[in-house]
RODOPA-560987 format. One line per field, with one value per residue (C-alpha): x, y, z; residue in three letters. Coordinates in nm, 2 decimals. Layout:
<atoms>
X (X  ...)
Y (Y  ...)
Z (Z  ...)
residu (ALA  ...)
</atoms>
This chain:
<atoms>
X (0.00  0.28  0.47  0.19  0.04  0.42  0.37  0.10  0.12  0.50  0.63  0.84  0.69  0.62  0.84  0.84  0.68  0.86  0.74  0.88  0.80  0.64  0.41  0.37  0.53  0.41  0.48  0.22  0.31  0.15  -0.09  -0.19  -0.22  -0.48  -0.65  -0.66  -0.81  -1.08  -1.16  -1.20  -1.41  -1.67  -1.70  -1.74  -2.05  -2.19  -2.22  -2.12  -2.22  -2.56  -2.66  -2.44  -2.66  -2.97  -2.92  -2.84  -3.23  -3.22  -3.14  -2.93  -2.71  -2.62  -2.79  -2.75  -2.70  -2.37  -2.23  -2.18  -2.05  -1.81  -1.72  -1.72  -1.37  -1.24  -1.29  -1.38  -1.15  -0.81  -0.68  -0.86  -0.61  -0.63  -0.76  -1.03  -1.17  -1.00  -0.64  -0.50  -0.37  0.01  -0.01  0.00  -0.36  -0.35  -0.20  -0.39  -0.71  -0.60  -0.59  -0.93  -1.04  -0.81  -1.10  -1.38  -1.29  -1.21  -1.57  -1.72  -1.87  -2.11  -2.08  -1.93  -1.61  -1.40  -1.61  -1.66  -1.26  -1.17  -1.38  -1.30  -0.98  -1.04  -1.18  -0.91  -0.66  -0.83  -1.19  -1.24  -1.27  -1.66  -1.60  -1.36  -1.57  -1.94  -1.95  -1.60  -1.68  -2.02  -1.86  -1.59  -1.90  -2.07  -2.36  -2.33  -2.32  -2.07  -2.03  -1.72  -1.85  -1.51  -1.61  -1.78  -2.11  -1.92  -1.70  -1.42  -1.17  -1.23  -1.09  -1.42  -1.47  -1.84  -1.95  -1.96  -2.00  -2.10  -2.07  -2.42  -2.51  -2.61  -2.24  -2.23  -2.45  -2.36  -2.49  -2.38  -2.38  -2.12  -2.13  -2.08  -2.11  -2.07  -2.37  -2.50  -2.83  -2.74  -2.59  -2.63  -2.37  -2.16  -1.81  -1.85  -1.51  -1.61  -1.46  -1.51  -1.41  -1.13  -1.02  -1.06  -1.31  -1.48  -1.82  -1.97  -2.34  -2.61  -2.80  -3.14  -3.06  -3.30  -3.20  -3.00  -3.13  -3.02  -3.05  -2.94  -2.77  -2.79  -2.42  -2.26  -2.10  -2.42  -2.23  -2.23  -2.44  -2.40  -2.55  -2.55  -2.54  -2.74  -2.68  -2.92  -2.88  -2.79  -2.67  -2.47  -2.31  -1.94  -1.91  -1.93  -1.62  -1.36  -1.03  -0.88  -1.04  -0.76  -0.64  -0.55  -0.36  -0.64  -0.80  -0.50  -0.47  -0.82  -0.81  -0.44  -0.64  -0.92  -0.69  -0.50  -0.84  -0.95  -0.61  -0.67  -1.00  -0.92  -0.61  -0.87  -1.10  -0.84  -0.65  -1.01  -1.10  -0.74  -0.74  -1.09  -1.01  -0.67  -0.91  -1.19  -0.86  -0.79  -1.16  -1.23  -1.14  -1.09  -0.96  -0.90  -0.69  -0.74  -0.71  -0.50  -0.21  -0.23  0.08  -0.14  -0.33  -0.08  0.17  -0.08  -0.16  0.21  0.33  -0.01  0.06  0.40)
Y (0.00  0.24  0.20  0.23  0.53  0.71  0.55  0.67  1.01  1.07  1.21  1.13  0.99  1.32  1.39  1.16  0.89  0.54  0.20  -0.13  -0.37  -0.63  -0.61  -0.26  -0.06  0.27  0.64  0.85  1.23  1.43  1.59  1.25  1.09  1.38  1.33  0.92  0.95  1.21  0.95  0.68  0.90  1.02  0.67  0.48  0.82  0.88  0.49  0.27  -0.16  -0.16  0.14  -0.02  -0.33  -0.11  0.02  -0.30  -0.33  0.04  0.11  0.36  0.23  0.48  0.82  1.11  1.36  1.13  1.28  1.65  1.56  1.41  1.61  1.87  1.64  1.70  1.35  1.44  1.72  1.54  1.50  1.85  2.15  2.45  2.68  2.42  2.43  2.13  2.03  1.74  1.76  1.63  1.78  1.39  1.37  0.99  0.86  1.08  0.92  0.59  0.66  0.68  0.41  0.16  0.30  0.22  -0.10  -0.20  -0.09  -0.21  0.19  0.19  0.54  0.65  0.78  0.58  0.70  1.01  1.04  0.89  1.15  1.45  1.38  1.30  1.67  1.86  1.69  1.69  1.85  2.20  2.53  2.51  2.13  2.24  2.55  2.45  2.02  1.98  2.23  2.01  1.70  1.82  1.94  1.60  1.80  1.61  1.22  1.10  0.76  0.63  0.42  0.24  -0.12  -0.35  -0.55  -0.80  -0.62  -0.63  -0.36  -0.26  0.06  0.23  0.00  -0.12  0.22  0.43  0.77  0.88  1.28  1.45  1.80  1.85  1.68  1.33  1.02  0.73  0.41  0.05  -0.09  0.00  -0.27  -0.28  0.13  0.16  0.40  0.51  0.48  0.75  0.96  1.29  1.25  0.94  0.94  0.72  0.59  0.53  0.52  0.80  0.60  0.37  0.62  0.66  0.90  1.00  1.22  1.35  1.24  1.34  1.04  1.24  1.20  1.02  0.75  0.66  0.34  0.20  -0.18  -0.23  -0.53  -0.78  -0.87  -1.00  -0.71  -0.58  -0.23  -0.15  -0.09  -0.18  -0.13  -0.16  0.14  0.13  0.38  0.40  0.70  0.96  1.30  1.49  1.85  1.88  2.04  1.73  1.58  1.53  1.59  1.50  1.23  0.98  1.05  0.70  0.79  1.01  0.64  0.45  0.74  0.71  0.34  0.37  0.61  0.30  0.03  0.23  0.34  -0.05  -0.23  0.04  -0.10  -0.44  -0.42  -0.27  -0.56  -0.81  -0.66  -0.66  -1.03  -1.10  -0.93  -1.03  -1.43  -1.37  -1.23  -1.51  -1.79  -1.61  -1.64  -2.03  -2.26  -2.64  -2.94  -2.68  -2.43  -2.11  -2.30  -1.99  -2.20  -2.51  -2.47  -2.59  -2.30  -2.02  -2.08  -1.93  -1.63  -1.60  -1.61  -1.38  -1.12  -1.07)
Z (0.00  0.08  -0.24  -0.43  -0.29  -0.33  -0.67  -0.78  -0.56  -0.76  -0.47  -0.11  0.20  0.42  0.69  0.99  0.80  0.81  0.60  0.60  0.28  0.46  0.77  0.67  1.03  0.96  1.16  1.10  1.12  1.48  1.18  1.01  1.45  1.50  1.15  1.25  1.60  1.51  1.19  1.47  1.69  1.43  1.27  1.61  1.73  1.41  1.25  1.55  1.41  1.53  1.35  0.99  1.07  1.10  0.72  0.54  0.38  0.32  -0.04  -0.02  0.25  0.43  0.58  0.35  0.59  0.69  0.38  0.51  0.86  0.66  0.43  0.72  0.82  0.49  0.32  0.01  0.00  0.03  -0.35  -0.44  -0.47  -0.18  -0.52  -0.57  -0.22  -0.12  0.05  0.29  0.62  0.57  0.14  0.04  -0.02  -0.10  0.19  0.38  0.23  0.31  0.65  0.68  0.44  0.64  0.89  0.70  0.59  0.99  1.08  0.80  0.78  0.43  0.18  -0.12  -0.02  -0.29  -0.62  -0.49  -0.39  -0.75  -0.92  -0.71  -0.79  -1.19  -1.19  -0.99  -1.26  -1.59  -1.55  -1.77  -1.53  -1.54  -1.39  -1.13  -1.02  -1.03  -0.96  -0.83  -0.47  -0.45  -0.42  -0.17  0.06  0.02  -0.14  -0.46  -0.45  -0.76  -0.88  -1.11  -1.38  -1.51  -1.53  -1.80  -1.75  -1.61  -1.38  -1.55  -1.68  -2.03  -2.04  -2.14  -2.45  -2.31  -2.39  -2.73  -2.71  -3.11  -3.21  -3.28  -3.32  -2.93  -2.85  -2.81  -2.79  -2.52  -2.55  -2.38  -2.02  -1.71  -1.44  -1.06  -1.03  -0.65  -0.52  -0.87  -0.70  -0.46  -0.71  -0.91  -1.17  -1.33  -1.43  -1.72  -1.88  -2.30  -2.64  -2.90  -3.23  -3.10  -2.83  -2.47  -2.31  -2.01  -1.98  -1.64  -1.69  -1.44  -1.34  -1.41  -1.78  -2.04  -2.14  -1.83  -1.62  -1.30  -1.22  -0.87  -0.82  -0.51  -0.34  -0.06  0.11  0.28  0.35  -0.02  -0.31  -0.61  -0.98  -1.35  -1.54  -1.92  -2.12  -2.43  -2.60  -2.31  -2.51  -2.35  -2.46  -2.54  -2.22  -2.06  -2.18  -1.88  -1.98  -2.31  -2.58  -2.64  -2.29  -2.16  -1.83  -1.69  -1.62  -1.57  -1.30  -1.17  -1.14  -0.96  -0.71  -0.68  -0.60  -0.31  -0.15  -0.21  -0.08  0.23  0.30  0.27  0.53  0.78  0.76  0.77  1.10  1.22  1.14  1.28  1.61  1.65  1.62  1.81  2.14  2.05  2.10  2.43  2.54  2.42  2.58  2.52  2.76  3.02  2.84  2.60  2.21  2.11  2.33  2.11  1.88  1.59  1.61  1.77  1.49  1.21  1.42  1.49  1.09  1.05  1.27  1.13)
residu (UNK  UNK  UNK  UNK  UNK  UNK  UNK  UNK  UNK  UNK  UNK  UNK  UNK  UNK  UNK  UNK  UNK  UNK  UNK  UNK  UNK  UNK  UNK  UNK  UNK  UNK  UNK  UNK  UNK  UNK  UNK  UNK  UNK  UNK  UNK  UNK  UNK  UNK  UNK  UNK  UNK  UNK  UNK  UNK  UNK  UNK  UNK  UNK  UNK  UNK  UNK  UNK  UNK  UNK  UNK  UNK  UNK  UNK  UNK  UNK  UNK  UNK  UNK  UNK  UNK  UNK  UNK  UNK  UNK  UNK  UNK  UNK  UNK  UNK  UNK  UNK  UNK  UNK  UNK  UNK  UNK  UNK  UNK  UNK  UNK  UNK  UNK  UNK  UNK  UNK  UNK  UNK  UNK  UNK  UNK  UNK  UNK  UNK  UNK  UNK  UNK  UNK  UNK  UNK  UNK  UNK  UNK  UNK  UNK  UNK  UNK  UNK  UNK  UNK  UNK  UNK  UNK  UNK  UNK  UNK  UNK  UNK  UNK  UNK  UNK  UNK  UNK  UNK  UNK  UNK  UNK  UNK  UNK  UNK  UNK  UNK  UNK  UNK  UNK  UNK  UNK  UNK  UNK  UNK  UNK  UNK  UNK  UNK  UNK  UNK  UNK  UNK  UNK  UNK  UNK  UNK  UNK  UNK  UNK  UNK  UNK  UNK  UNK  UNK  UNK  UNK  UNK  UNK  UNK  UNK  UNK  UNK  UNK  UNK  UNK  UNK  UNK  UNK  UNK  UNK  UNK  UNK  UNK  UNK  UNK  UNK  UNK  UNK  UNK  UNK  UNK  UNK  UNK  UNK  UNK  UNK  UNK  UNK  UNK  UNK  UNK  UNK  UNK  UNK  UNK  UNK  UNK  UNK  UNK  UNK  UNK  UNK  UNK  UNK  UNK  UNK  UNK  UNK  UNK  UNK  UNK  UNK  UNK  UNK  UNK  UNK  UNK  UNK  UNK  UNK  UNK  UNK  UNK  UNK  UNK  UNK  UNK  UNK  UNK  UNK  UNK  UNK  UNK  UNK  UNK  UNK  UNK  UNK  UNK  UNK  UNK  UNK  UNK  UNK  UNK  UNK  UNK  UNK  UNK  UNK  UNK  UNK  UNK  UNK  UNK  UNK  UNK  UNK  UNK  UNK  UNK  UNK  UNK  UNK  UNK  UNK  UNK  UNK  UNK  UNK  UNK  UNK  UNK  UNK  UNK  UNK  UNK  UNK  UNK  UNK  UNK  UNK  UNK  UNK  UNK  UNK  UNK  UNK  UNK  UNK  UNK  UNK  UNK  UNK  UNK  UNK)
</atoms>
């Protein structure tokens, strides 16, 4: 996780901050300690378990009015330049952003922080000036749910190839299916990755379009939500168009951004699932002993916990 966020970021660990290649010893900055503890504080009052339980039959998943508290800490702001109305707390916006997904994956916390991160971030780096100053400062204050549509209809990366955006006279035309859209139920516009011809494109689409239909899919992580995204015929203007046509590293980028957030999340649930079974060998006991002392068993939490 380390050496890809300093990959992807293209810059030097901050000051104070240490990594080793495996087991993944981390110093966080006094900044980034602060940042961490209030994360921990607002997840554990505002979406303790019982209340993530509570929402997983809602369809949305999550409370809406979560999303300004939270952007009130500055999570959607973090890979958003200070000009833009956004800014980190130790300038590495990335890392800092992992800190809190490592967070969210621990308490299993529900929301669109990842697309919204990944297109917040799509439009500080490639989105026109209208972008940047009318939908960027919306997503930063968690006024204006955004999805990333960068998948095919099976889930699979295609680079935008699932979708064909076709010139018209009003701009363009998009037609074709993006799968597994996390929280394109919840939100206002789509990042859609495409192909204009045989190159790459992307097009901010508003989810009120016509044309634009959302199947919800059913899955088994209960904390998210998920959807197809059909596309039959959606104009859009010109306008629209995020970043360059032919651009391929804008998603390369984008999906670099995705995979950091995602690896974050995923190293929260497992320390979770680990420490959790490490306390449940303390507390059962068989033939008269705790079962974590049975060298069958305290081996694999030994080479585990390394």
């Amino acid at each position: 996780l380390f050496w890809a966020t300093c990959r992807t970021e293209r810059l030097r660990p901050p000051n104070g901050f240490q990594a080793t290649v495996f087991g993944m010893d981390l110093e966080l900055t006094d900044d980034q300690r602060l940042f961490h503890e209030t994360t921990v504080r607002f997840i554990e009052s505002e979406l303790p378990m019982t209340a993530v339980r509570a929402l997983h039959d809602d369809p949305v998943g999550y409370d809406p009015t979560w999303l300004g508290r939270a952007a009130e800490l500055g999570w959607f702001a973090m890979m958003v330049p200070e000009e833009d109305g956004g800014g980190s707390i130790s300038g590495a916006g990335l890392l800092d952003a992992a800190i809190v997904a490592e967070e969210l994956g621990r308490h299993m916390q529900p929301g669109p922080f990842l697309p919204m991160n990944v297109v917040a971030n799509a439009l500080a780096e490639y989105g026109s000036p209208e972008q940047r100053s009318e939908i960027l400062p919306r997503i930063v204050g968690g006024e204006l749910v955004a999805a990333w549509a960068a998948l095919d209809a099976a889930g699979n990366w295609d680079e935008g190839r699932g979708v064909s955006a076709t010139p018209v006279a009003e701009g363009y035309s998009l037609s074709g299916i993006r799968g597994t859209v996390q929280d394109a139920q919840s939100a206002g516009v789509i990042l859609v990755a495409s192909h204009v011809g045989r190159e790459s494109a992307q097009f901010l689409v508003p989810t009120s379009s016509p044309g634009v239909t959302i199947a919800p899919l059913t899955t088994l992580d209960l904390s998210r939500r998920f959807a197809d995204v059909i596309f039959d015929g959606v104009v859009v203007p010109a306008s629209a168009v995020v970043g360059e046509i032919g651009d391929a590293n804008a998603l390369d980028r984008e999906l670099d951004v995705a995979l950091v957030l995602m690896c974050a999340e995923t190293i929260g649930v497992i320390d979770w699932m680990f420490n959790t079974t490490v306390e449940y060998s303390k507390d059962r006991t068989a033939f008269g002993r705790p079962i974590g002392s049975f060298q069958s068993l305290k081996h694999i939490m030994a080479d585990l916990g390394m």
